[in-house]
N, C-alpha and C positions, 0 to 999 in steps of 0.2 A: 835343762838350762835354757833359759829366754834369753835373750840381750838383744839390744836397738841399738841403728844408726842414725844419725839423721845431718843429711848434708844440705845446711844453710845456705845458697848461691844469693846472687844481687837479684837472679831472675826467677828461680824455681827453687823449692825447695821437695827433700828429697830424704823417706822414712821407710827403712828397712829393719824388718823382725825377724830375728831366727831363733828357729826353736832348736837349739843342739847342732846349730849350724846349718840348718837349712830354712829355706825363708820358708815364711809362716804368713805375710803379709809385705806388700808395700803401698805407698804413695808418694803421688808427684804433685804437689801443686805449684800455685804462681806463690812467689814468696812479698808479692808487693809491699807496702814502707816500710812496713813494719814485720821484721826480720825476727823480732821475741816472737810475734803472735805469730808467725807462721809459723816454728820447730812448736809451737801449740796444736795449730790445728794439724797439723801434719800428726801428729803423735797422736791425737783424739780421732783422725780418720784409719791409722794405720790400726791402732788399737778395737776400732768397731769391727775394721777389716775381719781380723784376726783371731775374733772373739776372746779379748783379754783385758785386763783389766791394766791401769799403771803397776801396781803393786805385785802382778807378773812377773814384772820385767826385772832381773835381776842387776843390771848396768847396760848403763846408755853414753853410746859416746857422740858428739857432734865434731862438724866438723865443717868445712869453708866459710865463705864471706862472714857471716854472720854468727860464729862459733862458737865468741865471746859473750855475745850479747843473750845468750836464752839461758833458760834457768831449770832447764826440760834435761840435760845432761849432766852425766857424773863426772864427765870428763871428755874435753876438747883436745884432737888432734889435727895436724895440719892436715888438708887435703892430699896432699905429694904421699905421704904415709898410707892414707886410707884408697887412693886410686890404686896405688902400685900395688898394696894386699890386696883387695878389692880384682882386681886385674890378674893377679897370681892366681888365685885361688879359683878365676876361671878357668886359666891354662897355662898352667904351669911353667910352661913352656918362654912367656912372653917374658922379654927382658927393655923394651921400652912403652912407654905410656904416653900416647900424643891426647891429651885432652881441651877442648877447646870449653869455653865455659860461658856465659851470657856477656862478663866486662872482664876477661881474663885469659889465657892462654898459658899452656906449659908444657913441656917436654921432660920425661921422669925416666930415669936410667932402672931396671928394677932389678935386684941382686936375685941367685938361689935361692933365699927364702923368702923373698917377696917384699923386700924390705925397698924404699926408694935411697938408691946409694948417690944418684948425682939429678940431679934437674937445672933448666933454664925456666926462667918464668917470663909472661908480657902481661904487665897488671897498669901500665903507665900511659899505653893509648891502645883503642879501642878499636884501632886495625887490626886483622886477625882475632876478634872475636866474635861469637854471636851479635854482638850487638852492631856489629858493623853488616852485617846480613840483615838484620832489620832494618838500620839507615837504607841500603841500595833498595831490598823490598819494595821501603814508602816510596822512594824514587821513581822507582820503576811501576809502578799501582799493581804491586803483586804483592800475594803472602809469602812468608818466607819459605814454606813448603813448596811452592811452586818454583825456587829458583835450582833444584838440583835436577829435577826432572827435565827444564827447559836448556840446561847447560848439558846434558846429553844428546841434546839435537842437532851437536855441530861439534866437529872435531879441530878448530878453527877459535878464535877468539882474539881479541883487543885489548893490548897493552894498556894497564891501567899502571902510568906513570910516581902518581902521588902514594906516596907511603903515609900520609896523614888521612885517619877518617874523612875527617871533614874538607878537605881537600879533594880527595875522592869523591866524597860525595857532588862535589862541584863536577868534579870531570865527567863524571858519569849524568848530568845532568846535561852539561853540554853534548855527550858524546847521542844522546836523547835527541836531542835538537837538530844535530847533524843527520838525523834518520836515521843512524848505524842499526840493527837488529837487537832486538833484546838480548837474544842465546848467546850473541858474541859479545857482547855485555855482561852479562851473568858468567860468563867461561872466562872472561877477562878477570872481573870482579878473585871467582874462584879461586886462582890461576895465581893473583895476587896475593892472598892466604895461604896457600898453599907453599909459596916460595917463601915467607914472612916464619911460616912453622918449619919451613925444611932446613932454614938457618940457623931456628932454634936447635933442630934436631943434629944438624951438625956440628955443632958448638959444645953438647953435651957427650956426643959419642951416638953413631948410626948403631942401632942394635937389632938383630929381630931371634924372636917372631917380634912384633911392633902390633900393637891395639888401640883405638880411637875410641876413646870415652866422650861422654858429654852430649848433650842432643843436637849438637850439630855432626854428631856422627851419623846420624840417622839420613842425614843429607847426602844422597847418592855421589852427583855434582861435585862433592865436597872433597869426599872420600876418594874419589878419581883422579883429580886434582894435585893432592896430596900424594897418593901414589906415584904420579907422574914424576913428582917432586924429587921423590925420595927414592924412586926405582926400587920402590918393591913394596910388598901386597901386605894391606892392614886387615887385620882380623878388627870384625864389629861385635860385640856380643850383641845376645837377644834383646838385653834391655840396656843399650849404653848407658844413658841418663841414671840410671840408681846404682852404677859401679862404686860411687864416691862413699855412700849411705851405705852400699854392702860390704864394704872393707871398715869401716868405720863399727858395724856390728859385727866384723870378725874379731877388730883387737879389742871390743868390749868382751869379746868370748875369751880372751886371753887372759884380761884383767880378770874376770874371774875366776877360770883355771889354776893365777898365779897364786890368788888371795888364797887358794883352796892347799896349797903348798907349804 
């Protein structure tokens, strides 16, 4: 049995193949304007990956920003659904889901069998998300890789006041001008996320084991932050970023399990 996921974000998009439940292939690209043509080429790069053909693939399910709009899936599920399988079915264990995502944030309660039973989401301003880590980035004349690494070099940081991106990004401009040091700037920056998701995480119910999806988990800095937040230790899996696309081709493994019934 083959089945694909393919999780459509505002910033990347994100194509997972399992053959009988084990991947077989993925990809990650940029999903730029046009959100149909990337679950395309995503699915034509996962698919050369994999050495398979479309007509392989027995059911495809899509899923985030963009999930409606492609024509590449047999069936779109929300994200909260495909993180928390997706996340399950790496360890079992985990019964929360902190996912941060390029214009998006969420906190996912996950039941026994991996199902998402309660969530808070932040999809309304672009504090506390990837995309607010690229604003400070440009600010700062760094890439955004560079901001976890540099927020390790001090155990110290600077209260960043404003709860508005763009606001922020003013302070952090200013605080630029005053000389203050980058590190305590980026630990601030962090530090600020990190209390914006521990809110969320309290609102829905503190849970652990607790797991960080999405590729700002990959952000050491981030990850630290957050912890700090929430008093206690997130599990990263190996590939965060295609958690959403691998949960999303497990319940396409279900659809067709079910049809087979």
């Amino acid at each position: 049995m083959i089945t694909a996921g393919i999780d459509i974000g505002s910033v990347s998009t994100e194509m997972v193949i399992l053959k009988d439940g084990e991947r077989a292939g993925s990809v990650v690209i940029d999903t730029g304007s046009n959100s149909k043509n990337a679950a395309e080429r995503a699915c034509a790069q996962a698919l050369e990956e994999a050495g398979l053909r479309r007509e392989d693939i027995h059911f495809i399910v899509t899923t985030g920003y963009g999930r409606k709009s492609s024509e590449v899936g047999d069936m779109s599920v929300t994200e909260l659904s495909c993180h928390a399988r997706g996340a399950w079915q790496i360890d079992s264990r985990v019964r929360m889901v902190i996912d941060i995502g390029g214009q998006d944030s969420k906190v996912i309660r996950v039941g026994e069998s991996g199902k998402s039973v309660d969530f808070v989401m932040n999809d309304k301003c672009a504090a506390g998300t990837g995309r607010f880590l690229e604003i400070i980035a440009k600010a700062l004349e760094l890439q955004v890789s560079d901001l976890g690494e540099l927020a390790l070099q001090t155990n110290e940081s600077i209260t960043i006041s404003s709860m508005c991106a763009v606001f922020a990004e003013s302070e952090v401009v200013s605080l630029i001008a005053e000389g203050h040091p980058k590190e305590l700037i980026i630990a601030g920056v962090l530090d600020s996320i990190a209390n914006r998701v521990g809110g969320m995480a309290h609102r829905v119910g503190l849970a652990e084991p607790a797991m960080i999806t999405g590729g700002v988990a990959k952000n050491i800095g981030m990850k630290r932050a957050i912890e700090r937040s929430l008093g206690l230790e997130l599990i990263v899996p190996d590939e965060p970023q295609i958690v959403g696309a691998y949960g999303a081709g497990l319940i396409a493994m279900d659809e067709v399990v079910r049809a087979k019934k």
